[in-house]
VOPAGU-2260 file (C-alpha; in pm, 1 decimal, decimal comma):
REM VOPAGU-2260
SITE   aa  ch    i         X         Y         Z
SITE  UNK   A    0    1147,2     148,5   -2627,9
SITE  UNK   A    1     998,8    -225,1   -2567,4
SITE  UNK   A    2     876,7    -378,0   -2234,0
SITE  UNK   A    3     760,9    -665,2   -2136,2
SITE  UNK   A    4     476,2    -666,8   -1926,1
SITE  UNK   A    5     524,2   -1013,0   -1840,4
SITE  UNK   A    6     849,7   -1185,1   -1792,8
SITE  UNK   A    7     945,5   -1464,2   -2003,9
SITE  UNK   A    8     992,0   -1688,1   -1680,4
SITE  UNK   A    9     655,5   -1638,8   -1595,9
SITE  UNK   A   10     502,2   -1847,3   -1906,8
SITE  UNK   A   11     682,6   -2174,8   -1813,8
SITE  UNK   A   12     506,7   -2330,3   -1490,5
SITE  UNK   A   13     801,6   -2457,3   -1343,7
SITE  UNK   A   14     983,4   -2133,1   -1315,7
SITE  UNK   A   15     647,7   -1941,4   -1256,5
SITE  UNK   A   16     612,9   -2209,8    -919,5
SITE  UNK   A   17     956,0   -2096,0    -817,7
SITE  UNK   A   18     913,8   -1729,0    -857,7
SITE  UNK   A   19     584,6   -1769,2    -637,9
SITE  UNK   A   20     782,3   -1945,8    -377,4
SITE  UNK   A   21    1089,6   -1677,1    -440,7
SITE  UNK   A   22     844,9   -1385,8    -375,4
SITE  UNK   A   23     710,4   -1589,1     -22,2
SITE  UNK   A   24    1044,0   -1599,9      75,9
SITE  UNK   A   25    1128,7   -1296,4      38,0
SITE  UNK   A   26     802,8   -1194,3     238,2
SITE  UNK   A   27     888,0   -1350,9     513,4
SITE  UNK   A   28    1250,1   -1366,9     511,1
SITE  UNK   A   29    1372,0   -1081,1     344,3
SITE  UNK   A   30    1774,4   -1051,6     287,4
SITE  UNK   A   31    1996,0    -800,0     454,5
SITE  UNK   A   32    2046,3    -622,8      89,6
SITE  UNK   A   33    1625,2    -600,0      57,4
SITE  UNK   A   34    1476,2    -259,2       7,0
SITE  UNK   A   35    1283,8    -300,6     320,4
SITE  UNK   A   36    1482,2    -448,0     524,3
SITE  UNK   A   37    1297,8    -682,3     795,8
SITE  UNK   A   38     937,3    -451,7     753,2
SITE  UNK   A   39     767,9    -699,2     478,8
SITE  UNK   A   40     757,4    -970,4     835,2
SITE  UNK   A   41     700,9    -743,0    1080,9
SITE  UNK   A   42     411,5    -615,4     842,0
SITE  UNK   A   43     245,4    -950,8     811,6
SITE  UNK   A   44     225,4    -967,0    1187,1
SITE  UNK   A   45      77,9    -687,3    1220,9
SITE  UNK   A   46    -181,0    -850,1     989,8
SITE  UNK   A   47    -222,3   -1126,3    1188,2
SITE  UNK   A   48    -284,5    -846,0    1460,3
SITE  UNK   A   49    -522,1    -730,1    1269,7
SITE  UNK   A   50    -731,7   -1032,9    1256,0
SITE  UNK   A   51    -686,4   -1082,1    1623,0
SITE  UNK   A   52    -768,1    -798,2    1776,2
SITE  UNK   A   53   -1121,8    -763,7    1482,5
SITE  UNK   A   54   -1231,5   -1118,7    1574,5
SITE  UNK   A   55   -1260,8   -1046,1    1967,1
SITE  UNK   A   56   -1422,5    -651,6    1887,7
SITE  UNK   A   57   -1673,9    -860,9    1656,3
SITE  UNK   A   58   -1762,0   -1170,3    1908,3
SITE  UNK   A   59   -1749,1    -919,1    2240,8
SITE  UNK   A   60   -1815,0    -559,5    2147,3
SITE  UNK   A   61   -2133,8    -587,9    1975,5
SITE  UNK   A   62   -2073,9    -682,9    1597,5
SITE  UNK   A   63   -1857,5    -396,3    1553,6
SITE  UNK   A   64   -1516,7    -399,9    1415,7
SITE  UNK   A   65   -1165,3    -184,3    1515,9
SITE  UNK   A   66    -952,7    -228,7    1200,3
SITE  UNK   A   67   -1189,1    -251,6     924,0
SITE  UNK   A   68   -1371,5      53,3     875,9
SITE  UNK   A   69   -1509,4     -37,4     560,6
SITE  UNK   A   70   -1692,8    -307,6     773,9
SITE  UNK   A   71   -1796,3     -34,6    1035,9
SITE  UNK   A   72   -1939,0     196,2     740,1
SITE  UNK   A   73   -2180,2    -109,1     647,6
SITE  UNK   A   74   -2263,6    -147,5    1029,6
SITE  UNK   A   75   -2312,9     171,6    1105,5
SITE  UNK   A   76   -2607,6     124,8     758,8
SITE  UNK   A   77   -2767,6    -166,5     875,0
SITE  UNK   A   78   -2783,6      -0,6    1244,5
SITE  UNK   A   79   -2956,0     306,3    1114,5
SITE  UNK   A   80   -3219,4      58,1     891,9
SITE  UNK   A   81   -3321,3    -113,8    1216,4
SITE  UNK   A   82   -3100,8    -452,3    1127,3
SITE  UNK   A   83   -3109,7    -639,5    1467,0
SITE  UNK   A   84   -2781,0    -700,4    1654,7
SITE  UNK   A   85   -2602,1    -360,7    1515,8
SITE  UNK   A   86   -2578,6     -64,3    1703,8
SITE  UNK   A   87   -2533,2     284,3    1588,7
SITE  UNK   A   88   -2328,8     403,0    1851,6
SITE  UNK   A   89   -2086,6     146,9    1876,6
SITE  UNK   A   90   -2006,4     190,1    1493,9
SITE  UNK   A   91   -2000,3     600,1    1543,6
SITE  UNK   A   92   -1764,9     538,1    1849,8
SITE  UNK   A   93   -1549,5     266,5    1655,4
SITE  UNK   A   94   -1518,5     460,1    1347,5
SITE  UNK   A   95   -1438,6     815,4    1567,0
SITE  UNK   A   96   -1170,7     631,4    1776,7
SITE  UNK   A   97    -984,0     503,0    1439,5
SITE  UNK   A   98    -955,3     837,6    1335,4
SITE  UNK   A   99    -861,7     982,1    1658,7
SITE  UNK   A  100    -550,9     706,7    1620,8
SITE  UNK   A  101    -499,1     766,4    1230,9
SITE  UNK   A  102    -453,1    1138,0    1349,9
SITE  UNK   A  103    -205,5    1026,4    1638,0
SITE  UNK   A  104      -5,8     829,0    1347,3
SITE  UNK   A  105     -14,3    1083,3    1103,2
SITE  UNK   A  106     151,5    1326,0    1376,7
SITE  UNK   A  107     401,2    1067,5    1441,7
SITE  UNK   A  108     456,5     992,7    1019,9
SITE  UNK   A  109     507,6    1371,4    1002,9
SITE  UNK   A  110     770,2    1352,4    1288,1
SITE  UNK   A  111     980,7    1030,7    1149,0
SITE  UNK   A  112     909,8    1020,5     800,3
SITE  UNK   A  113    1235,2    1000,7     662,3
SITE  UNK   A  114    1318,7     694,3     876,5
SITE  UNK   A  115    1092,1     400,2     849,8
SITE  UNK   A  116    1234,9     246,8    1125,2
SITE  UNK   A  117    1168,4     528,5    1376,0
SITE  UNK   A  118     840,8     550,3    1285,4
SITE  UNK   A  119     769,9     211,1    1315,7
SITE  UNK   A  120     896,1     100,2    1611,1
SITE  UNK   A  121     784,8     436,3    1775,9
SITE  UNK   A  122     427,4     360,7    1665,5
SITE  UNK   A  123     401,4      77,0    1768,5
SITE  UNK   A  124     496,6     103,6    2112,3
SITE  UNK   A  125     169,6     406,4    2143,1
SITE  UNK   A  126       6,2     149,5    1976,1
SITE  UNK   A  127     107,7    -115,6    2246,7
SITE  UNK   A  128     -22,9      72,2    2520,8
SITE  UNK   A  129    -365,0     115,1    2409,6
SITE  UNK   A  130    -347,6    -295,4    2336,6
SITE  UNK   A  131    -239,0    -329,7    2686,4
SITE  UNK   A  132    -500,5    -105,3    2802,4
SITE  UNK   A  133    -712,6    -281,4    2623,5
SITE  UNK   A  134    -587,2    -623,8    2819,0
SITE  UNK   A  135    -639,1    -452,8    3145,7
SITE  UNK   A  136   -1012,8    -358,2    3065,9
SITE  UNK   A  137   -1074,7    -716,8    2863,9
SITE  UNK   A  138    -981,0    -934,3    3193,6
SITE  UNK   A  139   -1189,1    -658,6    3388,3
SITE  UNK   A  140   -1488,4    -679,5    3164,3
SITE  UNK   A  141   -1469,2   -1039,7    3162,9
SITE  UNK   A  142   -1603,0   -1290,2    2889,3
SITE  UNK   A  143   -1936,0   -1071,4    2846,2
SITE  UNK   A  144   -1781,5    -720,5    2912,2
SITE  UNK   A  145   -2092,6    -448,0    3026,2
SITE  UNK   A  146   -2157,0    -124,1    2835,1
SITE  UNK   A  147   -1893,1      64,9    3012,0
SITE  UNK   A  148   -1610,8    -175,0    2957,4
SITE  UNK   A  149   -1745,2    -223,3    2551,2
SITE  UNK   A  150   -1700,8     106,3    2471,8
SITE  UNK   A  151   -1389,0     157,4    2655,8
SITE  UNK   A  152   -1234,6    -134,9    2497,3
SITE  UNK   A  153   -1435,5      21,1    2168,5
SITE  UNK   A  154   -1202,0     333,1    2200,6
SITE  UNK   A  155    -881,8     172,8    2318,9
SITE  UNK   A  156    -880,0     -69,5    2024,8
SITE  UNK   A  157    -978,8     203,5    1816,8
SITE  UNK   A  158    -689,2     422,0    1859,3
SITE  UNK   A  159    -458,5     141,6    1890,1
SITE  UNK   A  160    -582,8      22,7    1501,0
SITE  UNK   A  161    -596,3     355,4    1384,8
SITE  UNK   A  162    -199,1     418,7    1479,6
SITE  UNK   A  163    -133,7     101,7    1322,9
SITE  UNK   A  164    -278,4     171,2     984,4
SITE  UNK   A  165    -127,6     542,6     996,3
SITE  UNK   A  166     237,0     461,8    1039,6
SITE  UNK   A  167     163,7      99,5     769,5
SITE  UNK   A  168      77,6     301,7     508,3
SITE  UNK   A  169     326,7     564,1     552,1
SITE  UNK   A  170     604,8     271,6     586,9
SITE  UNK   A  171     468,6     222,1     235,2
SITE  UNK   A  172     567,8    -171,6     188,8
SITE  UNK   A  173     347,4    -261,6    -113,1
SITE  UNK   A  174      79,7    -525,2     -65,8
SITE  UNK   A  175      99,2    -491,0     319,6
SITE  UNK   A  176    -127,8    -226,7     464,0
SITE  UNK   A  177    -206,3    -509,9     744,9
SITE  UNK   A  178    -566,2    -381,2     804,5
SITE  UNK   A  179    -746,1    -337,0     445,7
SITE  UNK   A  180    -713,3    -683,9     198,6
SITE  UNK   A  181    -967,6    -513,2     -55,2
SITE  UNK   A  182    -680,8    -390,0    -298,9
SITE  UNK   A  183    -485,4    -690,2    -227,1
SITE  UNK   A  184    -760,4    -946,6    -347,0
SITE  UNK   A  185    -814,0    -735,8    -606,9
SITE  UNK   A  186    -469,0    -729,6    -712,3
SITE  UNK   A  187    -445,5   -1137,0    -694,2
SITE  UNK   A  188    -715,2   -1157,4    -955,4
SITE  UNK   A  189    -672,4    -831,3   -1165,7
SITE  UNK   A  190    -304,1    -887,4   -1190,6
SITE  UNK   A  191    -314,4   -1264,8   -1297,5
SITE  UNK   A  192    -167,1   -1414,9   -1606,2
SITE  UNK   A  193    -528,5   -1489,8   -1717,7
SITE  UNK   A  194    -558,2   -1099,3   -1730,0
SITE  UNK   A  195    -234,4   -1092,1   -1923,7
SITE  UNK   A  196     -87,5    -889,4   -1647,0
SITE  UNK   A  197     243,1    -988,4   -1549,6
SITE  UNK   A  198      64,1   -1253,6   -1199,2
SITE  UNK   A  199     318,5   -1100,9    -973,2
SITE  UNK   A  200     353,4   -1063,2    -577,7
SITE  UNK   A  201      55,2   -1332,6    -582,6
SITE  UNK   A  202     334,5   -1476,1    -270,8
SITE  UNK   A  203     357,9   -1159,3     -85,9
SITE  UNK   A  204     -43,6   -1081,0    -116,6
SITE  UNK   A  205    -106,8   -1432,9     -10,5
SITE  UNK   A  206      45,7   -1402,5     292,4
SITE  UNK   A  207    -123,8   -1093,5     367,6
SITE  UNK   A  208    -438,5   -1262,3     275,6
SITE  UNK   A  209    -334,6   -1584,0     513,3
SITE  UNK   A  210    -241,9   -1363,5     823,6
SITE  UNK   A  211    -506,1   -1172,3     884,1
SITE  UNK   A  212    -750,2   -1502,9     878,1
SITE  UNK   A  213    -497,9   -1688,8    1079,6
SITE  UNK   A  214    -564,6   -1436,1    1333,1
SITE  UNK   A  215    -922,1   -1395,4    1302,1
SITE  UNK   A  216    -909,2   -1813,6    1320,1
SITE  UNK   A  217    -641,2   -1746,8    1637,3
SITE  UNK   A  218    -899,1   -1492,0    1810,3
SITE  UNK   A  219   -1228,2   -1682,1    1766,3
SITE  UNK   A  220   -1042,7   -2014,0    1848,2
SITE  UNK   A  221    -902,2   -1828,2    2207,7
SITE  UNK   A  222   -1222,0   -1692,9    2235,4
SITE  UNK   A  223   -1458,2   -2011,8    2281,5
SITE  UNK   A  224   -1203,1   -2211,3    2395,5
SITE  UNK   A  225    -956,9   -1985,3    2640,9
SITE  UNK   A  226    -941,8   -1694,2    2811,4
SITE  UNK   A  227   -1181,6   -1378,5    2625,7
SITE  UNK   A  228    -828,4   -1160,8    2688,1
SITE  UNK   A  229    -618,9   -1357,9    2545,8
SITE  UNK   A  230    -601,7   -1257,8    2183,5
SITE  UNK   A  231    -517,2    -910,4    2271,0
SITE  UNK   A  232    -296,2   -1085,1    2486,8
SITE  UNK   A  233    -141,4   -1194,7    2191,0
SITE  UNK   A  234    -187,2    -931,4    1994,8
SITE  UNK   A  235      -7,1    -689,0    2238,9
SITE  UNK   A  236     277,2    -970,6    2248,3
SITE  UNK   A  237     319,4    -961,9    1869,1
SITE  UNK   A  238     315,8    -559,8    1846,5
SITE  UNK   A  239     581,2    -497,3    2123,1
SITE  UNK   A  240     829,1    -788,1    1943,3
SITE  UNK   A  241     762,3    -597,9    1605,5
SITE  UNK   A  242     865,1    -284,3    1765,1
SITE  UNK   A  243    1183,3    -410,5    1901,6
SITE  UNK   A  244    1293,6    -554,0    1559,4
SITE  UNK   A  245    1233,1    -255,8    1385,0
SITE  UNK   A  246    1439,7     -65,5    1633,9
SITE  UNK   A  247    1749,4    -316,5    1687,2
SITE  UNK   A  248    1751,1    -379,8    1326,6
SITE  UNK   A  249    1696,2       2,0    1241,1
SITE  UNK   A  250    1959,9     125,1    1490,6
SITE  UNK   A  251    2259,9     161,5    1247,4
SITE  UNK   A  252    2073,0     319,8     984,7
SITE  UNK   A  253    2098,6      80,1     682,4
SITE  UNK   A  254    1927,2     175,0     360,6
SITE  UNK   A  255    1597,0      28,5     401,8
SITE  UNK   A  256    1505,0     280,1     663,3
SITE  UNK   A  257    1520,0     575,0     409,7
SITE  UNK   A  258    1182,5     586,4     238,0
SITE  UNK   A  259    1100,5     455,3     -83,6
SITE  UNK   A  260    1025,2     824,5    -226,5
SITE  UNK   A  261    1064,5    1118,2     -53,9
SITE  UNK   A  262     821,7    1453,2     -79,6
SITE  UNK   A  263     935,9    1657,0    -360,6
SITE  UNK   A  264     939,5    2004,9    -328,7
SITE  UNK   A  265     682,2    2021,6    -615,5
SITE  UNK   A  266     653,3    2349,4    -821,3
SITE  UNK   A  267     328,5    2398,6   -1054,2
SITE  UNK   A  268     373,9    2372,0   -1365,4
SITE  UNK   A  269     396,8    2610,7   -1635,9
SITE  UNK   A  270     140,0    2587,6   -1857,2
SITE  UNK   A  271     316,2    2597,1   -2204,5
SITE  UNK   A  272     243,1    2431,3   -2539,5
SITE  UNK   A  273     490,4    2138,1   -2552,6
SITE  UNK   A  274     752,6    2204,2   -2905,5
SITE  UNK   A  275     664,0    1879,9   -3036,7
SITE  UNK   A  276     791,0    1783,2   -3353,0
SITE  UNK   A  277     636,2    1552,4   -3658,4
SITE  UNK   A  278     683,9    1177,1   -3523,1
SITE  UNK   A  279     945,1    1047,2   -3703,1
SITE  UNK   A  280    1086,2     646,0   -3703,9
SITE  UNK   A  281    1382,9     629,9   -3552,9
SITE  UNK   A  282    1620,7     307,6   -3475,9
SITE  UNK   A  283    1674,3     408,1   -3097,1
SITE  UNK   A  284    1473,8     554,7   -2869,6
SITE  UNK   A  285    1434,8     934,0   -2835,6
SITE  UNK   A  286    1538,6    1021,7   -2452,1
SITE  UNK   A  287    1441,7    1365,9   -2298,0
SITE  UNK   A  288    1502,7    1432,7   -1951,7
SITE  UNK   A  289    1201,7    1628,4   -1754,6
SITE  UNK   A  290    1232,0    1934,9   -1658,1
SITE  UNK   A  291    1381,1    1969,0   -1297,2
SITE  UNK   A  292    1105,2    2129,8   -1138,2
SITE  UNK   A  293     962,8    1771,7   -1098,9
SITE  UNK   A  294    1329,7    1646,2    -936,3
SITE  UNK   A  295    1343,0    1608,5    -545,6
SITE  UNK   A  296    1703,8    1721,8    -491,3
SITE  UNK   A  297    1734,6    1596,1    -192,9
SITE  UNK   A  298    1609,5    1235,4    -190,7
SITE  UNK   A  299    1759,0    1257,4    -591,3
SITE  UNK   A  300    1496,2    1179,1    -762,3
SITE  UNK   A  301    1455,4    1240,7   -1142,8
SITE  UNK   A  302    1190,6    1136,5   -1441,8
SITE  UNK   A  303    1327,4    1066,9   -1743,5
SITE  UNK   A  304    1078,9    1085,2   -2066,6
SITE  UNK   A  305    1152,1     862,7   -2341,7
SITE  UNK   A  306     972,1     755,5   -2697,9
SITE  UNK   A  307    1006,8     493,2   -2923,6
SITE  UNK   A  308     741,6     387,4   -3180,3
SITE  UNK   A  309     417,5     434,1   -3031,9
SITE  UNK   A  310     473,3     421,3   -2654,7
SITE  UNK   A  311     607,6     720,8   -2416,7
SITE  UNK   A  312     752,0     603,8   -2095,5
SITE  UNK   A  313     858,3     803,6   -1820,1
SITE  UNK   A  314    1127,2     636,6   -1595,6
SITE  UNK   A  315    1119,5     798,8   -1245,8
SITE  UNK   A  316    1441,0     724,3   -1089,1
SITE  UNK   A  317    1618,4     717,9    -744,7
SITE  UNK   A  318    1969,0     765,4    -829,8
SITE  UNK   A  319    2036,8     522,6   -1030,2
SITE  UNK   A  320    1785,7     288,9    -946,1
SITE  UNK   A  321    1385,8     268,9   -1125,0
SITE  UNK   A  322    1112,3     400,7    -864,6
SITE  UNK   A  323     831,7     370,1   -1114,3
SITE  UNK   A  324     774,2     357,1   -1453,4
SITE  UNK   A  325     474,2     514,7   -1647,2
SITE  UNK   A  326     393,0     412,6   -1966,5
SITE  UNK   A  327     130,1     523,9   -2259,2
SITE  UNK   A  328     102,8     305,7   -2568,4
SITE  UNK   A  329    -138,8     408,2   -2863,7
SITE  UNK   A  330     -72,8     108,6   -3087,7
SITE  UNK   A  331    -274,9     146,8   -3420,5
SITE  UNK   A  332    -623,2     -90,1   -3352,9
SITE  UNK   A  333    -553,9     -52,6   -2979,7
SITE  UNK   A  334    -727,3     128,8   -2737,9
SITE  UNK   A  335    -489,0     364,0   -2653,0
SITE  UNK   A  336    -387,5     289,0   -2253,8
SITE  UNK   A  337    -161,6     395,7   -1964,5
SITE  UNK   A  338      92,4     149,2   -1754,7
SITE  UNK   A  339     216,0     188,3   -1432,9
SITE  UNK   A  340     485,8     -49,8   -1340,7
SITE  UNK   A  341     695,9    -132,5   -1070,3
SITE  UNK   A  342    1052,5    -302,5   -1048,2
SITE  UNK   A  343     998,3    -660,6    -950,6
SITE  UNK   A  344    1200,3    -964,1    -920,7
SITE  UNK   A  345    1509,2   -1022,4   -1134,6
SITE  UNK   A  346    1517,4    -658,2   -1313,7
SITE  UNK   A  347    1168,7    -745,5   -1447,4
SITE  UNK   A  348     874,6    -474,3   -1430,6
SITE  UNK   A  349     554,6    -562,7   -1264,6
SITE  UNK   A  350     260,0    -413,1   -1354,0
SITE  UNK   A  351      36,9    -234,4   -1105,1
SITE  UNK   A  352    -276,1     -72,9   -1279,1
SITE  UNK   A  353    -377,0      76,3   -1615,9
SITE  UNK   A  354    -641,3     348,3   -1739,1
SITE  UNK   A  355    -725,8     490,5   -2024,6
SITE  UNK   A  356    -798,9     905,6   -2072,1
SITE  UNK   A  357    -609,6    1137,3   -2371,1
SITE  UNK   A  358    -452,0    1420,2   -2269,4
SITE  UNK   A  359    -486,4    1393,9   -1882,6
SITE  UNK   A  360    -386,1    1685,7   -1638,5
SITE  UNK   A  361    -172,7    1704,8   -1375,0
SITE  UNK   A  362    -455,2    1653,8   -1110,9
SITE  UNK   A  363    -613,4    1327,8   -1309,3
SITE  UNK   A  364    -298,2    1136,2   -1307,9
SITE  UNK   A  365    -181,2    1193,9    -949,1
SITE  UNK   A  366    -544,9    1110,8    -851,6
SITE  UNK   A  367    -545,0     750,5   -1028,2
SITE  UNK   A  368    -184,9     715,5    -929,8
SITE  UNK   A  369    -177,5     804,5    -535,8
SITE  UNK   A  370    -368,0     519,1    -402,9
SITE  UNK   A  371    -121,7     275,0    -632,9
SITE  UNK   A  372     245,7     380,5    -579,4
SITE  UNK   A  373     201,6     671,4    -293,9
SITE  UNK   A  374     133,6    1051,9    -311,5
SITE  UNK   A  375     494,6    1153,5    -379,0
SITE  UNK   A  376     626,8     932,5    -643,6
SITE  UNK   A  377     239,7    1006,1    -812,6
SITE  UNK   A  378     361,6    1374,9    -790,4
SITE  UNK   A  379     637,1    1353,8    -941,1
SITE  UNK   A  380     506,0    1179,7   -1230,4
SITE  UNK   A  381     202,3    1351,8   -1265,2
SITE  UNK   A  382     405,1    1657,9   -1296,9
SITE  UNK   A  383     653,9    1505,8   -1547,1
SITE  UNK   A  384     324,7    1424,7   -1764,9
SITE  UNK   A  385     216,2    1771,1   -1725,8
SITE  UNK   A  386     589,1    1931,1   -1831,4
SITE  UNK   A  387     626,4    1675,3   -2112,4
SITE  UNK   A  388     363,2    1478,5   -2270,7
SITE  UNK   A  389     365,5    1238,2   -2477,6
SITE  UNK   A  390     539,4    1298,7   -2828,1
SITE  UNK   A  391     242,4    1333,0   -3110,2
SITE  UNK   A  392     279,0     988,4   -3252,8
SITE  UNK   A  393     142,8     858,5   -2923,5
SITE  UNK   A  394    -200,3    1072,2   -2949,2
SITE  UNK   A  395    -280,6     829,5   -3216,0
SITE  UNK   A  396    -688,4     845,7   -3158,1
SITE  UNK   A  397    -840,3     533,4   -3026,0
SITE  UNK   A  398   -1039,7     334,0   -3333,0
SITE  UNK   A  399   -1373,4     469,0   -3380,1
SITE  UNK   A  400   -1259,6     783,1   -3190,8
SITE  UNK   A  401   -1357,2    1134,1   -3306,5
C-alpha cells in the first residue's frame, strides 16, 4: 500500500496558496457538512480570550499569568531565585486556581462527553461567571487593584482559564487548544514542506497563532488607553456569545456534536507470538482486520492492518470514514520510522508526527500518540499494534543496526 505524505497540489504554489486560504476558510467559516460544526470559530475566540484576559493578569496582577501555565512554572523559578518583580505566591495561587478549574472541567467533560456541544456551551457559561466575577472585582480594584483584590481576581481568572482549557481539549478540535500555542508553532515549522512533511493546517494554526496576540494587543491596548476592566469586559462578552452558538447551533443534534473518537472499552491484550509468515511480494496489498478487542462497538470504531512492500499501516476507522492512520515503513537504506496521519483536505492524509523505536509496546505507542490525536483513538491503535504487528518484512533492521 502507497501514500503520499504530501499531496501533489501542494508542490505547485498556486494551488498550495489556495489550499492555505481553503484551510482559513474553513477555520473561520466552517460549512454546515464540517466535522465540527461551528467549534473551529468559537475556538479561535476563545483564543483571543485567552490573550485578553493573560495581558491584563500580566500588566495588573503582578507579572503573573492565568492561561499559560507554562509561563507561571518559569515565574514561579525566577520568584524562588530572588528575580525582582515575581512573586512566589502569586504564581503558587495562579497555578492552584487553574487546576482547581481544570478539575471543574474535567467533571463537566465526564458529564457531557459524548456531546461536544453540551459541554461547550455548558462550560462556558461556569466559565462566564468567574469572568464576570472577575469584572465586578476589576472595576472594584480599580486600575492598580490592592493585594486583596489581586489575588481574588488571581483565583477568579484562574478557575475561569482552567474550565476553559478542560472542556477545549476535550472538544478535541485539532490545532485549537486556545490557551497553549507551543505545539502549534511547532507544528507550523516541523510540518512544513521544507521538512518534507505534507505543510498542512499552516491556515488553521495561523489563526490560532493571530488570536491569541490580537487579544494580548486588544488587552494591553484597553489597558493604557481605556478602562483597566475592560478586557475582561470583553472577554466575558466573547465567552457568553460562544456559549450561545454552541447551544443554538447544537440544539438539534447534528453530527458534529458526537465526538471525534469515543472511549473504547479497551481489553489488554493477550500476549501471544503473532503467526507471521515469510514476507512474500505480492501485487495487492495483504489486508487483515484487528482483532475486535481493540473495536469500540458503540461509537463503531475498527483498525484495519494492512501490508504491502515494506510499510504496515493500520487504518483506524469510524464507520466508514478514516480516524487515523498509523504507518511503519522500513525501506532498505532507510531508517526505519513510524507515521501518524490524519485525513485532511480533499481525501489527502496529513501528517502529524513520526518516531522511530522497533518493536514498541502497547504503553510506548499510546504514550507518543496521546498528546497528538487524543487518548482514545491512541488506544485503540496502540492496542491494534500490540494484537498485530507489523508483518516480518517490515522489521527490516535499520542500516548499521545490530
Amino acid at each position: 500500500m502507497s501514500m503520499a505524505l504530501v499531496p501533489p497540489h501542494q508542490q505547485n504554489h498556486g494551488r498550495a496558496g489556495s489550499a492555505f486560504l481553503a484551510d482559513i476558510r474553513g477555520t473561520l467559516m466552517p460549512g454546515r457538512a464540517g466535522p465540527h460544526g461551528p467549534l473551529p470559530p468559537v475556538l479561535v475566540s476563545m483564543t483571543l480570550v485567552t490573550g485578553l484576559v493573560d495581558a491584563f493578569s500580566y500588566l495588573l496582577l503582578g507579572h503573573v499569568f492565568v492561561a499559560n501555565m507554562t509561563g507561571n512554572v518559569v515565574f514561579l523559578g525566577f520568584a524562588l531565585a530572588g528575580a525582582p518583580g515575581f512573586s512566589i505566591t502569586a504564581s503558587l495561587a495562579a497555578l492552584a486556581a487553574f487546576a482547581v478549574g481544570a478539575l471543574a472541567g474535567g467533571k463537566l467533560t465526564a458529564r457531557h462527553r459524548d456531546h461536544r456541544a453540551r459541554l461547550h456551551s455548558s462550560a462556558a457559561v461556569v466559565q462566564a461567571c468567574f469572568i464576570a466575577v472577575a469584572v465586578v472585582l476589576a472595576i472594584a480594584g480599580g486600575g492598580a487593584p490592592a493585594a486583596g483584590y489581586r489575588y481574588a481576581l488571581i483565583t477568579a481568572l484562574g478557575i475561569a482559564m482552567g474550565i476553559q482549557n478542560a472542556s477545549a481539549r476535550a472538544i478535541a478540535v485539532p490545532d485549537l487548544t486556545t490557551t497553549v500555542l507551543t505545539l502549534t508553532i511547532t507544528g507550523i515549522a516541523a510540518d512544513s514542506t521544507l521538512t518534507g512533511g505534507s505543510g498542512s493546517r499552516v491556515g488553521r494554526r495561523l489563526i490560532s497563532v493571530g488570536a491569541m496576540l490580537a487579544g494580548a494587543v486588544l488587552g494591553v491596548a484597553l489597558i493604557r488607553h481605556a478602562q483597566a476592566f475592560e478586557p475582561l469586559a470583553i472577554a466575558l462578552a466573547t465567552v457568553i456569545t460562544g456559549a450561545a452558538v454552541s447551544h443554538l447551533l447544537g440544539r438539534s443534534d447534528p453530527a458534529w456534536v458526537r465526538a471525534q473518537h469515543q472511549p473504547a472499552q479497551h481489553q489488554p491484550a493477550q500476549h501471544q507470538p503473532a503467526q507471521h509468515q515469510p514476507a512474500q511480494h505480492q501485487p495487492a496489498p495483504a489486508t487483515v482486520p484487528v482483532s475486535p478487542q481493540t473495536t469500540a462497538s458503540e461509537a463503531q470504531m475498527s483498525v484495519e492492518r494492512t501490508h504491502a512492500g515494506h510499510q504496515t499501516t493500520y487504518e483506524l476507522r469510524k464507520g466508514d470514514q478514516l480516524s487515523a492512520a498509523l504507518t511503519y515503513t522500513a525501506d532498505p537504506g532507510e531508517p526505519s520510522v513510524w507515521k501518524i496521519l490524519l485525513p485532511g483536505p480533499g481525501g489527502t492524509q496529513d501528517l502529524y508526527g513520526t518516531q522511530q523505536f522497533a518493536n514498541p509496546d502497547y504503553a510506548q505507542v499510546q504514550a507518543w500518540l496521546s498528546p497528538v490525536i487524543g487518548s482514545d483513538r491512541a488506544t485503540e491503535l496502540a492496542a491494534a499494534v500490540e494484537a498485530a504487528p507489523p508483518l516480518p518484512a517490515a522489521w527490516t533492521p535499520r542500516p548499521g543496526s545490530a
